[in-house]
C-alpha positions, -999 to 999 in steps of 0.1 A, spaced: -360 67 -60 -370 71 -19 -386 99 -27 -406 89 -57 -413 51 -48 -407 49 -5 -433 19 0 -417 -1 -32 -382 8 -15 -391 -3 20 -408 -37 10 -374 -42 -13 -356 -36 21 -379 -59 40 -378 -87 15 -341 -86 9 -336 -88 41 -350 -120 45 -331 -135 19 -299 -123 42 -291 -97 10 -279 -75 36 -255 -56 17 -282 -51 -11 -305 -40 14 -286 -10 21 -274 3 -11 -315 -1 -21 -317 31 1 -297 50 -23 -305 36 -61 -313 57 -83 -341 58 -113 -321 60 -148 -355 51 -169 -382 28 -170 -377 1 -189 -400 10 -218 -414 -21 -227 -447 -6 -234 -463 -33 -215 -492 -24 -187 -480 -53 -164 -446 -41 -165 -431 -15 -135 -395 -22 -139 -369 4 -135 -335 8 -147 -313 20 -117 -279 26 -140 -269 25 -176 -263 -11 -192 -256 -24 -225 -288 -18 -248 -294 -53 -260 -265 -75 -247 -260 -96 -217 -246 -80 -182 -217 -104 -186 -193 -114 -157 -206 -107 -125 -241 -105 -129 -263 -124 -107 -305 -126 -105 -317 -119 -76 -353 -133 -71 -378 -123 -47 -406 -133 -29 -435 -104 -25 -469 -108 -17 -483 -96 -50 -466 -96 -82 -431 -101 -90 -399 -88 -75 -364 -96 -93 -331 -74 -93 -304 -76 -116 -273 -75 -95 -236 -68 -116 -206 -66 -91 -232 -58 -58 -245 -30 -76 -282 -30 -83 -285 -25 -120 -324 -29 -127 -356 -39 -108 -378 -59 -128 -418 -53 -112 -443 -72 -133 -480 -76 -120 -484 -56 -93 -508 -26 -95 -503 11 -104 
């Protein structure tokens, strides 16, 4: 994902570091695109980073993690610390 999206990847960095997601901050440097999410939608970005259930809840140790970008919206879906899909709506092509 550094290679296809490096400014996305480097304001994730930024921003999760100020929300002392240190650990999260890292392991951004090494996620991985599985698929978009195929919405369909033309204010929708996001990006699945690993295979989930099609359909059903993440379950037990999943955990929202909301952040605050200048434009748009930034939110990670977190299962055990590992980042499971970025969810980027309204921000530009």
């Amino acid at each position: 994902m550094r290679d296809i999206y490096p400014e996305l990847i480097a304001e994730l960095v930024e921003l999760l570091t100020a929300e002392d997601e240190d650990w999260l901050a890292i392991s951004m440097r090494d996620v991985r695109v599985v698929a978009d999410c195929g919405c369909g939608d033309d204010f929708c970005r996001s990006i699945k980073t690993a295979e989930h259930p099609d359909g059903k809840p993440y379950g037990p140790g999943h955990r929202m993690v909301a952040l605050l970008p200048t434009r748009g919206m930034l939110n990670l879906d977190v299962v055990n610390g590992r980042i499971m899909y970025i969810e980027i709506l309204d921000r530009p092509r």
